[in-house]
ZALOLO-467304 format. One line per 4 residues: number of its first residue (from 1); their letters; for each residue x negated, y negated, z negated of N, C-alpha, C, CB. Coordinates in steps of 0.2 Angstrom, whole numbers. Each point is the difference from the previous one (the first is absolute). Glycine has a CB too. Example, Ala and Ser with C-alpha at 12.3 -4.5 7.8 and 13.67 -1.06 7.14 Angstrom:
BEGIN
1	as	-66:28:-39:4:-6:0:-4:-6:0:9:6:-6  -7:-11:10:-4:-6:-1:4:-5:-3:-6:3:10
REM end
This chain:
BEGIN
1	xxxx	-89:-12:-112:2:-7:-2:6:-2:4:-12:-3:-3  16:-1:0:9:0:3:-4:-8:8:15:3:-19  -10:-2:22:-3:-6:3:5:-7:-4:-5:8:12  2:-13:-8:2:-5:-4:6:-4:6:-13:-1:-8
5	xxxx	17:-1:3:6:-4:2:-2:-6:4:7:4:-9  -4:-4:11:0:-6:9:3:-6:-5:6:10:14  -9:-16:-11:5:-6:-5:6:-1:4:-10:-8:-6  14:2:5:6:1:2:0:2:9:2:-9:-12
9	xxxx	6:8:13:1:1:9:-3:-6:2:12:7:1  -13:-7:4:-3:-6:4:7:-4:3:-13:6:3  13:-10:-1:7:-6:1:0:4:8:-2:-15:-8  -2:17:11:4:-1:8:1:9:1:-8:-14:7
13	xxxx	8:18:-12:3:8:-1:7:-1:-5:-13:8:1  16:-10:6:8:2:-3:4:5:4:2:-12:-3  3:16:-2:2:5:5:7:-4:3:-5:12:-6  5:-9:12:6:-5:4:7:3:-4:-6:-1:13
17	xxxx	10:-4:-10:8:1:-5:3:5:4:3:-11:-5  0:15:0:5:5:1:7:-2:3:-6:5:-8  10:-2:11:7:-1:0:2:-1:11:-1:-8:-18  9:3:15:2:0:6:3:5:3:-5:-7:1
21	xxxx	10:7:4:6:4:2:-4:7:1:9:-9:7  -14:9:0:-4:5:2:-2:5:-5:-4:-8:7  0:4:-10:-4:5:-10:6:2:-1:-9:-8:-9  13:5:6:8:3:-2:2:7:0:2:-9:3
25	xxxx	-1:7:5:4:5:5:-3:7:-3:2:-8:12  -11:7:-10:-4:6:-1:-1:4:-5:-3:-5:5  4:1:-11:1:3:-6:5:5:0:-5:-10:-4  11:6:8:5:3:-2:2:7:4:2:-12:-3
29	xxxx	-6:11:7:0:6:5:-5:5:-3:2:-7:10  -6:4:-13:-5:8:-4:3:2:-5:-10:-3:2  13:0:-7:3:2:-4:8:2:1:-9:-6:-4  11:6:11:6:4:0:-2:8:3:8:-12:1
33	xxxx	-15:12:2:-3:7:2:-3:2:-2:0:-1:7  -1:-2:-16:-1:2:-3:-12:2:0:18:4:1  -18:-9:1:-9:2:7:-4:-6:-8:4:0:22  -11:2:-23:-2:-4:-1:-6:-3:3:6:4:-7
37	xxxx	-11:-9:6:-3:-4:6:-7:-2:-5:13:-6:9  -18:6:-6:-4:-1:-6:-1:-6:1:-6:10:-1  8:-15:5:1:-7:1:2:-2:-8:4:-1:14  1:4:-17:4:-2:-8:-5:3:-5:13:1:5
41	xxxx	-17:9:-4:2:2:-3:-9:-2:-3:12:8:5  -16:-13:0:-6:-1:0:-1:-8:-2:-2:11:9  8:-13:-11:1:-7:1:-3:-4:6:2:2:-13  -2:-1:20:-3:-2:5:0:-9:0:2:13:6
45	xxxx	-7:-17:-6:3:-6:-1:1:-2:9:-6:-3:-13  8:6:16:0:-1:9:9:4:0:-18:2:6  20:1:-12:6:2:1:6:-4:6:-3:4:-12  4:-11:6:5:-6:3:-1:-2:10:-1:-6:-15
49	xxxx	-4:9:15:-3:-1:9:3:5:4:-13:-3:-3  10:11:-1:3:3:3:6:4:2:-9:-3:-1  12:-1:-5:8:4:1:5:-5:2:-1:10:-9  -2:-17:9:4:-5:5:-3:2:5:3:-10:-5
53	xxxx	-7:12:9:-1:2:7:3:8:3:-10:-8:-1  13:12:-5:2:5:0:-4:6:2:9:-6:2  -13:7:-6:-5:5:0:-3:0:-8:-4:-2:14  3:10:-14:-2:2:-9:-6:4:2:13:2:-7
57	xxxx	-16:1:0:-1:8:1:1:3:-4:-6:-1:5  10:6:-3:3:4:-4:-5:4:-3:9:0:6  -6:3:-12:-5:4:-7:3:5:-1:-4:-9:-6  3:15:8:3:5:-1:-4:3:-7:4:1:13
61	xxxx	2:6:-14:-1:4:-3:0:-3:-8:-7:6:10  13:-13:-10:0:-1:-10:-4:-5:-2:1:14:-4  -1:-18:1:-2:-5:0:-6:0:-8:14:-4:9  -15:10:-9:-3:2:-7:-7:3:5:13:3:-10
65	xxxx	-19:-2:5:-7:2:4:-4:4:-2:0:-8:2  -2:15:-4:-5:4:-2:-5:-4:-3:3:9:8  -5:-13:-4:-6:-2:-4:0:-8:-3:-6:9:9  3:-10:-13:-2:-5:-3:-5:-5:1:5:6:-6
69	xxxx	-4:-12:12:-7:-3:3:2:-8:-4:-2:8:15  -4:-8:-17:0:-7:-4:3:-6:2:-7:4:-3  7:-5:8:2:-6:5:6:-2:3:-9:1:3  13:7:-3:7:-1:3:7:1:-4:-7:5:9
73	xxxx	9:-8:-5:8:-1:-4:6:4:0:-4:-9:1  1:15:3:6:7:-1:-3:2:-6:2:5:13  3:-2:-17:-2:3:-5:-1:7:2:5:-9:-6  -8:11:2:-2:9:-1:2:2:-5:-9:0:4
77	xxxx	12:9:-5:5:0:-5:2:8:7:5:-17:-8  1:19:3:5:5:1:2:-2:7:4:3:-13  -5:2:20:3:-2:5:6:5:1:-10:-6:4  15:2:0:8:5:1:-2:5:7:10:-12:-5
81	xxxx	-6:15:5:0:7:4:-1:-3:8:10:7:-10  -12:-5:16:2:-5:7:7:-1:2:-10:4:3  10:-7:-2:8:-1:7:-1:2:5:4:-10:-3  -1:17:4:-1:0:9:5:-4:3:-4:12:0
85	xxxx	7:-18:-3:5:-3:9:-4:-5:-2:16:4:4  -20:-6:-5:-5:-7:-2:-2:-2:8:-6:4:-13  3:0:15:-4:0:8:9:-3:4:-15:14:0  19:-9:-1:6:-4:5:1:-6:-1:6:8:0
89	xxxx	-5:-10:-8:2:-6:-2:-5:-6:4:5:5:-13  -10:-3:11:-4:-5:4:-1:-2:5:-4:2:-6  4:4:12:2:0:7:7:-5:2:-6:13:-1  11:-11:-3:5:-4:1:1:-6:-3:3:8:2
93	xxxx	-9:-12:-6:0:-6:-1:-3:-3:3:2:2:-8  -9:1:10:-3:-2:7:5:-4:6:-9:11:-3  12:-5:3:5:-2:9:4:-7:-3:5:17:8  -2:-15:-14:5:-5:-1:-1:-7:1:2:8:-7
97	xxxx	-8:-8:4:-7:-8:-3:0:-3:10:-14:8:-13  13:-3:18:-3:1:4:-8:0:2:10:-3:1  -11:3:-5:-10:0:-1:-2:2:4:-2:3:-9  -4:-7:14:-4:7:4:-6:-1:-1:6:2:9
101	xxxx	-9:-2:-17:-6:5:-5:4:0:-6:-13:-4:5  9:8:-6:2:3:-7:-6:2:-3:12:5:4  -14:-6:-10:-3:3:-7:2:4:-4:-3:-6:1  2:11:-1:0:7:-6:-5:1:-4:5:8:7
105	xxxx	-5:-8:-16:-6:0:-1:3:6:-7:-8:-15:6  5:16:-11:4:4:-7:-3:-1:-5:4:7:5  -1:-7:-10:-5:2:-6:-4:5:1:8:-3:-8  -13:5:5:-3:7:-1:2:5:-5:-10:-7:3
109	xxxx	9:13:1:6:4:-3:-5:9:-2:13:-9:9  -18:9:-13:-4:4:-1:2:5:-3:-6:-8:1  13:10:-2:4:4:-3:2:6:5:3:-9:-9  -2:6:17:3:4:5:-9:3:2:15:-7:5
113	xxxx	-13:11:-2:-7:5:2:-2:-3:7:4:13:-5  0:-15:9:-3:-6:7:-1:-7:-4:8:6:11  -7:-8:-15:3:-4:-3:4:-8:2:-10:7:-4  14:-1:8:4:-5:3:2:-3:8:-5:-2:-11
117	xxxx	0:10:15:-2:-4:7:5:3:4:-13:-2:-1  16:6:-3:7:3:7:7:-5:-1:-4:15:-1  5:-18:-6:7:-5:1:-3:-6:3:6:3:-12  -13:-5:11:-4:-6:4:1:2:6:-9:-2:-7
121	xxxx	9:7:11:0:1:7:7:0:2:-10:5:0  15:0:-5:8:2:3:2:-9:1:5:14:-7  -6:-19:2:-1:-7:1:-1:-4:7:-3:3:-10  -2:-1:12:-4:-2:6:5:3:7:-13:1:-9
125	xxxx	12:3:8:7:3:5:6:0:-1:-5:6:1  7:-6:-5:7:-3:-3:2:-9:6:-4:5:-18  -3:-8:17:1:-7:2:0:0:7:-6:-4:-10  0:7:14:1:3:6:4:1:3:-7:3:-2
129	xxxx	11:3:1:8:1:1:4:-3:2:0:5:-6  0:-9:1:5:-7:-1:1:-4:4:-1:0:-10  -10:-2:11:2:-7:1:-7:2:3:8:-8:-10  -8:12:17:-4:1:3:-4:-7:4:6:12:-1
133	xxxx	-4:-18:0:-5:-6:1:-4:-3:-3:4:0:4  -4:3:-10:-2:-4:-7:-7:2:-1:11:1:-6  -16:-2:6:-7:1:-3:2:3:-9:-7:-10:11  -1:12:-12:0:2:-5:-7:-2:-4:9:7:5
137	xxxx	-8:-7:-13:-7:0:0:0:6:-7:-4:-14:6  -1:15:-7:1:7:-7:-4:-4:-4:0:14:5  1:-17:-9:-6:-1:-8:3:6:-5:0:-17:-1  -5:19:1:0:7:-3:-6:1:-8:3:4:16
141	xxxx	-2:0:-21:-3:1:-4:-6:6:2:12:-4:-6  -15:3:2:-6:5:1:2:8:2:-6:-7:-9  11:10:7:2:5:2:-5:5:-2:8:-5:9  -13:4:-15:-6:5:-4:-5:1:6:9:7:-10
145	xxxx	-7:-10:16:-6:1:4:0:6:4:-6:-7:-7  14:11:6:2:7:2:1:-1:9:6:3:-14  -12:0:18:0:0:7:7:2:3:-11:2:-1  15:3:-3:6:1:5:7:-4:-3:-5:13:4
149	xxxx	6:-17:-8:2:-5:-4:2:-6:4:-7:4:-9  -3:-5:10:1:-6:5:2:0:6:-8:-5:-6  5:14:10:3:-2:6:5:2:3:-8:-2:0  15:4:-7:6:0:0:4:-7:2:-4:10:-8
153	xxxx	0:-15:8:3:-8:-3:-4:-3:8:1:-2:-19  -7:6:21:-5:-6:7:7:1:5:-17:2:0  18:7:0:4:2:6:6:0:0:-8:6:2  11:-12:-7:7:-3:5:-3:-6:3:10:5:-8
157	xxxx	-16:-6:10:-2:-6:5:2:-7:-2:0:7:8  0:-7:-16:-1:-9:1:-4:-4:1:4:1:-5  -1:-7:6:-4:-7:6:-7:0:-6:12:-10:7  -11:10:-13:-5:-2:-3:1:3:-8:-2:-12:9
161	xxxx	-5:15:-11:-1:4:-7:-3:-4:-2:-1:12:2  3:-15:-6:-5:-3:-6:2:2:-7:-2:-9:8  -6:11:-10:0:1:-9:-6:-5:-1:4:14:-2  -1:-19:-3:-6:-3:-5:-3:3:-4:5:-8:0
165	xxxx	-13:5:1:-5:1:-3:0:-5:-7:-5:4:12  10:-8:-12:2:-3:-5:-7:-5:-3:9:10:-2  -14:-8:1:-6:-3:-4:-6:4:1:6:-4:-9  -13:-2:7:-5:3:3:-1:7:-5:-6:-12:5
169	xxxx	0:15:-4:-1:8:-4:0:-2:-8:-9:6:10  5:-11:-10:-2:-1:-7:6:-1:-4:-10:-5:4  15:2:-2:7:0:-7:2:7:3:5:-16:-5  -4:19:8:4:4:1:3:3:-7:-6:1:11
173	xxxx	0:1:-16:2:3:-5:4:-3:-6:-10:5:4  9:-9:-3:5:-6:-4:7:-2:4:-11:-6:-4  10:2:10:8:1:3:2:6:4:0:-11:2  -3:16:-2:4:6:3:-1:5:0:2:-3:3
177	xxxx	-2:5:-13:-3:6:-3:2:8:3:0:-10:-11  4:9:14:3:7:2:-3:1:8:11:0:-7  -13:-7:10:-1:3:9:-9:-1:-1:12:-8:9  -13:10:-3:-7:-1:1:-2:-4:10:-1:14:-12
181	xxxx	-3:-17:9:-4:-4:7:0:6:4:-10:-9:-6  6:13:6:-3:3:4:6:5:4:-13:-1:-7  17:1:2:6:4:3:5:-5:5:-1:10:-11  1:-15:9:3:-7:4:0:-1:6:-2:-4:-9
185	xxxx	-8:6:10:-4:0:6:1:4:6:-7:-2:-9  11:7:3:-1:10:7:7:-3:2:-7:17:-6  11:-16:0:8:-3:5:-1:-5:6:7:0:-12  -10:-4:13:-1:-5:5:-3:3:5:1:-9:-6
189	xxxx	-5:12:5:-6:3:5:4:6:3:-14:-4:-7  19:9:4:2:4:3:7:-2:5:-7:8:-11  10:-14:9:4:-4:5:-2:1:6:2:-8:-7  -9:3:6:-2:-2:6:-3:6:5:-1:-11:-7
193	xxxx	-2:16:4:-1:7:3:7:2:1:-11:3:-5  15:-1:2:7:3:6:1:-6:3:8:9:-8  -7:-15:9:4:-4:6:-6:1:7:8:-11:-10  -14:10:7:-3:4:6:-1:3:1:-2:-4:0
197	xxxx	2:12:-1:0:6:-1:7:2:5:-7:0:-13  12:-4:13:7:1:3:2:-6:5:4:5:-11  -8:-9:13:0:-4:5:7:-5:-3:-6:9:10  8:-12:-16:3:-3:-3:-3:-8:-1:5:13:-4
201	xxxx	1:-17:5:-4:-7:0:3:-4:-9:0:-2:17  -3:8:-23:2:-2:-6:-3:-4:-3:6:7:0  -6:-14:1:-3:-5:-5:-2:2:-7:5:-7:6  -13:7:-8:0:2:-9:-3:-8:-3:-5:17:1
205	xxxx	12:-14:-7:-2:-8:-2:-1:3:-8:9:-11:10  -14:3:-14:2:2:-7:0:-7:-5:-7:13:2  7:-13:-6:0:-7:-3:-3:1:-7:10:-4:6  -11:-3:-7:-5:-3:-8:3:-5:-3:-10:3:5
209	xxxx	10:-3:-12:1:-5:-5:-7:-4:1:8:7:-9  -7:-14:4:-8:-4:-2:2:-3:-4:-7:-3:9  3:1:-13:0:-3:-6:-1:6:-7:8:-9:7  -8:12:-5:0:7:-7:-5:0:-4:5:8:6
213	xxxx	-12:-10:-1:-6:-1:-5:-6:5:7:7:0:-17  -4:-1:23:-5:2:4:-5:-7:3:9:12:5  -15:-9:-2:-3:-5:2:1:1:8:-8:-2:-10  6:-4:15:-1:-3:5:-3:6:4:0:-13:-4
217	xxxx	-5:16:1:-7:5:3:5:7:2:-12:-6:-11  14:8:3:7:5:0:3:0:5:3:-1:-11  2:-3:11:4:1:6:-2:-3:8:8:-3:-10  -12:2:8:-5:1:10:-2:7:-1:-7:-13:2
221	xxxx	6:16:-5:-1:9:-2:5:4:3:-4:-2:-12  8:-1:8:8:5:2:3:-4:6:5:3:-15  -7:-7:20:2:-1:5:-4:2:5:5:-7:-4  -13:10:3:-3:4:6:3:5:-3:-11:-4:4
225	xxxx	13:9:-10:3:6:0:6:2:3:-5:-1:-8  8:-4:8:7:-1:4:0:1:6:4:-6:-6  -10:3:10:-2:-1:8:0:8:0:-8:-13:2  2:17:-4:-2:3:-1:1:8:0:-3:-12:-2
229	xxxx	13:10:-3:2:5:1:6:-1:5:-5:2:-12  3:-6:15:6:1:7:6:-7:0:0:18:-1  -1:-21:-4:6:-5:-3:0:-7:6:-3:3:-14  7:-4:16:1:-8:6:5:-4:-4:-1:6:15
233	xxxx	3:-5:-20:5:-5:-3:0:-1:-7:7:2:8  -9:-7:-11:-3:0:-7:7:-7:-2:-19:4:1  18:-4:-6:5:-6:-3:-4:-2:-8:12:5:7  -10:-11:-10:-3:-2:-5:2:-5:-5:-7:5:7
237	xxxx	10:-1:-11:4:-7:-1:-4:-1:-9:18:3:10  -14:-8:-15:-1:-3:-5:2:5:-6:2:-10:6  -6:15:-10:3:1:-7:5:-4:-2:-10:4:-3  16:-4:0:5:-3:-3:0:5:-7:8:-4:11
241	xxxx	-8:2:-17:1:6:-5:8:0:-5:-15:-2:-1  18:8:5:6:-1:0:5:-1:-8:-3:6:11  -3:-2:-17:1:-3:-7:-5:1:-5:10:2:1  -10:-5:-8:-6:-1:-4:-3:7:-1:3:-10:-7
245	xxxx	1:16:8:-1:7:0:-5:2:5:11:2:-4  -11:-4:11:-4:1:5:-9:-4:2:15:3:2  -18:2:2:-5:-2:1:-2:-11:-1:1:14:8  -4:-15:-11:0:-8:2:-4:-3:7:1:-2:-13
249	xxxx	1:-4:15:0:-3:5:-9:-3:-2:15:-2:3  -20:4:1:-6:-3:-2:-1:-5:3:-4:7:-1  5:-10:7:-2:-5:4:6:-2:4:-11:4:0  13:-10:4:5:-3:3:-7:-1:7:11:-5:-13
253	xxxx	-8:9:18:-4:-2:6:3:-7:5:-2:13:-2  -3:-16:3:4:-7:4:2:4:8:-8:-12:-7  12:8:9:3:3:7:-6:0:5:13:-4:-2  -17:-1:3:-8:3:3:-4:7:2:1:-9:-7
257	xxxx	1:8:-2:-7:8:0:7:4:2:-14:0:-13  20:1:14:1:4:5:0:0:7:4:0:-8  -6:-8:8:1:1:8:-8:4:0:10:-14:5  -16:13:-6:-6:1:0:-1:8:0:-2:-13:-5
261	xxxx	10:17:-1:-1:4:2:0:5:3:0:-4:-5  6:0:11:4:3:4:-7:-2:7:16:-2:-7  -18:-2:8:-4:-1:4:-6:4:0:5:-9:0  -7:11:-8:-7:5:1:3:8:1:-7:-8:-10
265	xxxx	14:8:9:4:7:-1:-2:2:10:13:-3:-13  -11:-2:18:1:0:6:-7:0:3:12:-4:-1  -19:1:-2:-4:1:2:-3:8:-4:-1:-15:5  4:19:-7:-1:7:-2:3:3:5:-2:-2:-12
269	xxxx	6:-1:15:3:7:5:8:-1:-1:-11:10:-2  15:-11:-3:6:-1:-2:4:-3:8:-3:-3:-16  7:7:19:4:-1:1:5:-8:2:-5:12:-5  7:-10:-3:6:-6:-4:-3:-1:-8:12:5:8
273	xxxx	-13:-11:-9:1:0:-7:3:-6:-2:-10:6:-2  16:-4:-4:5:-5:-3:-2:0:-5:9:0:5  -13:-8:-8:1:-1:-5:2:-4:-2:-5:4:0  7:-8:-6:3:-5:-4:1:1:-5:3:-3:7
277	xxxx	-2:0:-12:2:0:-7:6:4:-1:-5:-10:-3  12:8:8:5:4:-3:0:6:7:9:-12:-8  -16:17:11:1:3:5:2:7:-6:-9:-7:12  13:11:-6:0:7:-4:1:5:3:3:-4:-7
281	xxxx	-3:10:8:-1:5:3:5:-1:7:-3:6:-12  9:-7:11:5:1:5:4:-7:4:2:10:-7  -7:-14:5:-1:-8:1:-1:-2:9:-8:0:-15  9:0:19:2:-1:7:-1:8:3:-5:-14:0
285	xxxx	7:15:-3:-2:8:3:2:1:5:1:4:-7  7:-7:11:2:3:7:-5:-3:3:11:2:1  -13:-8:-2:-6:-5:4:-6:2:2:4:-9:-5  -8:12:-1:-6:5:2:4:6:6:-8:0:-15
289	xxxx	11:6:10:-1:4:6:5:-4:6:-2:11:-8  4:-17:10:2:-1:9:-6:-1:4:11:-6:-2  -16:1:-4:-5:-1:3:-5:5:2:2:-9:-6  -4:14:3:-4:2:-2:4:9:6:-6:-10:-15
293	x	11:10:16:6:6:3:-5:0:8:16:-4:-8
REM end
């Protein structure tokens, strides 16, 4: 059974306005390096925030996706060949910006045999080099759950790995017919075993949608699983449904039951938990990992 459509937006979920010199500039700077940023490519409604403060995250590897997840607004389709000066470009937009964090995150790219974790890492180093004060964080793709994949991408030591878990188990099969839960689970859990394994202080973080058609019970599920699999930084923001094509919006959560979630999230063990309607994956990010560093 399809789920059912959410009635209208509610009055106090507006996305904030775009624009001014800052936004501008940034645009103009990605598009002359040619970089793209999932802030645009995900339509992020927290964009206008964070490229007047002069911070992105960049989206490597093409702006196109192996897979086809109902909810999101990359498309999936025929992907182009890699760039190997991609990891410079970015390195040198980092120093330019001045940034000291940075987000890397990519489409998923299931066509390459690592699927992607050695331009993910030359990336990561690339930025290091450059802009050896900068923190980092990896939001990273399942990478098929390939042990030497992922720990191609732990061991250039970023501040913080995070891959979402996106939704509870139950829709999985509906919003994210190609991944799987359980394999969502080992990527996080095998983080947190190499950073301790290597005496490395790398933050594992993951994030969630609501609204899709989970319940309240669900997602207290997937927040002891998160504890559980080694996770201290959860985030949680609002389902937005980016067109009539994509998954629909079930429910409109009031900003409350985020705060309530974020409070049950921290009496599970969590670390850090951001939520809000417009929270998203890369959403105060240098602020977790200073705090949390």
């Amino acid at each position: 059974m399809s789920p059912r459509q959410a009635t209208r937006k509610p009055g106090w979920l507006r996305m904030p306005r775009q624009g001014g010199e800052e936004y501008n500039e940034m645009k103009r700077l990605l598009r002359t390096a040619s970089l793209n940023t999932v802030c645009e490519s995900a339509n992020c409604p927290n964009r206008g925030e964070c490229f007047a403060s002069g911070t992105a995250t960049f989206m490597l590897m093409g702006h196109v996706c192996t897979r086809h997840c109902t909810f999101c607004n990359i498309p999936g389709g025929r992907v182009a060949a890699l760039d190997d000066d991609e990891p410079q470009r970015v390195a040198e937009t980092v120093r330019h910006l001045g940034l000291k964090f940075a987000v890397v995150t990519s489409v998923t790219r299931d066509d390459l045999l690592d699927g992607g974790a050695a331009h993910i890492a030359a990336t990561i180093r690339a930025i290091g080099r450059l802009n050896p004060d900068c923190g980092v964080e990896a939001l990273i793709p399942d990478l098929r759950g390939q042990a030497a994949a992922l720990e191609t991408v732990f061991a250039t030591g970023p501040d913080v790995l995070n891959h979402n878990l996106e939704t509870v188990p139950r829709l999985h099969d509906t919003l994210r017919p190609q991944a799987r839960y359980d394999c969502s689970l080992q990527v996080l859990r095998r983080a947190r075993r190499w950073s301790d394994a290597h005496e490395r202080s790398m933050t594992v973080k993951t994030g969630i949608m609501v609204g899709v058609g989970e319940t309240r019970d669900e997602v207290r599920a997937l927040m002891r699983d998160a504890v559980d699999h080694g996770v201290e930084v959860l985030t949680i923001g609002q389902y937005l449904q980016p067109s009539a094509a994509h998954h629909p919006v079930v429910r409109y959560l009031e900003p409350a039951e985020f705060d309530d979630l974020a409070a049950e999230g921290r009496e599970l063990g969590l670390a850090w938990v951001e939520a809000g309607p417009m929270v998203r994956s890369s959403y105060h990010a240098r602020e977790q990992s200073e705090a949390l560093g």
